[in-house]
N, C-alpha and C positions, 0 to 999 in steps of 0.2 A: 093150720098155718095161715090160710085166707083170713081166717078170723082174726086173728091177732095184725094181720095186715093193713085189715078195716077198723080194726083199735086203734092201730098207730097213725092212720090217718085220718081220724075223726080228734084225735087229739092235738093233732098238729091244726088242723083248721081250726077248734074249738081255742085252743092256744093262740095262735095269730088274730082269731076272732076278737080275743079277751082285749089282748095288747090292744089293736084297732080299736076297743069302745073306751078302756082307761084313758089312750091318749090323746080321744075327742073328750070324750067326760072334761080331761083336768082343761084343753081347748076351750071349751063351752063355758068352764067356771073361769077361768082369766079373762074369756072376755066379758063376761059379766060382772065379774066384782075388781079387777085389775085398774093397775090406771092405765093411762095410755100415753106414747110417744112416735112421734113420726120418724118412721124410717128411711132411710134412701137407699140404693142399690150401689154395690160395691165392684166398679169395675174392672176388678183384674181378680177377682177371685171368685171361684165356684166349687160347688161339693159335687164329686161323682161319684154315686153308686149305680153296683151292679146289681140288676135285678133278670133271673132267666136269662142269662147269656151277655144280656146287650147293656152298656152303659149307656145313664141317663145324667143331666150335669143340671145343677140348683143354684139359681141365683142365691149369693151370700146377701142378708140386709144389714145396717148397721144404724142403731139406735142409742142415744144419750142419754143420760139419769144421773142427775146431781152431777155431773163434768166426768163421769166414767163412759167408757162407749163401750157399749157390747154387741156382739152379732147374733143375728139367728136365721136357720136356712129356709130357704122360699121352700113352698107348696108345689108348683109350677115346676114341672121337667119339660126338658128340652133333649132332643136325642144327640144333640151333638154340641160340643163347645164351642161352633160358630154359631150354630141356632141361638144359644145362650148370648151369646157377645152380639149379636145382632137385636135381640130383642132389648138388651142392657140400652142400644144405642137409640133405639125407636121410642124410652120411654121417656127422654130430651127429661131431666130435673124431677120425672114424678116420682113422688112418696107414697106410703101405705104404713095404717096403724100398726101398732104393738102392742097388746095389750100384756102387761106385767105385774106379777108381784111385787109390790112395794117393797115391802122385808127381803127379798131375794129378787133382783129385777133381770138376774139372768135368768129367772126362770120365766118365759115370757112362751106368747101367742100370735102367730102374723096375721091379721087381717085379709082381707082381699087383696091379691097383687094386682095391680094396674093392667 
């Protein structure tokens, strides 16, 4: 029974592991070969997930391409939806790149946030 324990949990990290390098990988290739657009931060909207217990909340950014606007969510967690609306407010106008697929420009990459 231990055995099969330490299976199932070698797979589940090895799992999570994969996910984590795909979704820097395809990171790594949009910003290398994507174009780019400047995004701005969206102030009344944020994503919250839960992760271990505690909810964490993600600036929403929102970016243009050919007169379409699309969004994509920060990097950057904040423990609480005042922390988030408080940092929104400290970044007075600043932007941060998107790096995107041209053929598909919802499928895109954040840059550094400010």
């Amino acid at each position: 029974m231990l055995i099969i324990g330490l299976i199932v949990i070698a797979a589940l990290v090895v799992g999570t592991l994969g996910v984590f390098l795909v979704t820097t990988l395809q990171r790594d290739d949009l910003m290398r070969t994507g174009e780019q657009a400047q995004a701005v931060p969206l102030t009344d909207r944020f994503v919250s997930r839960t992760r271990n217990g505690h909810e964490y909340y993600y600036l929403v950014w929102a970016y243009t391409v050919d007169g379409r606007e699309f969004t994509i969510t920060g990097r950057d967690r904040h423990f609480s939806r005042a922390s988030a609306t408080s940092y929104i407010a400290r970044l007075d106008g600043a932007t941060t790149t998107v790096y995107y697929d041209p053929d598909d420009p919802s499928r895109a990459a954040l840059g550094d946030e400010p």
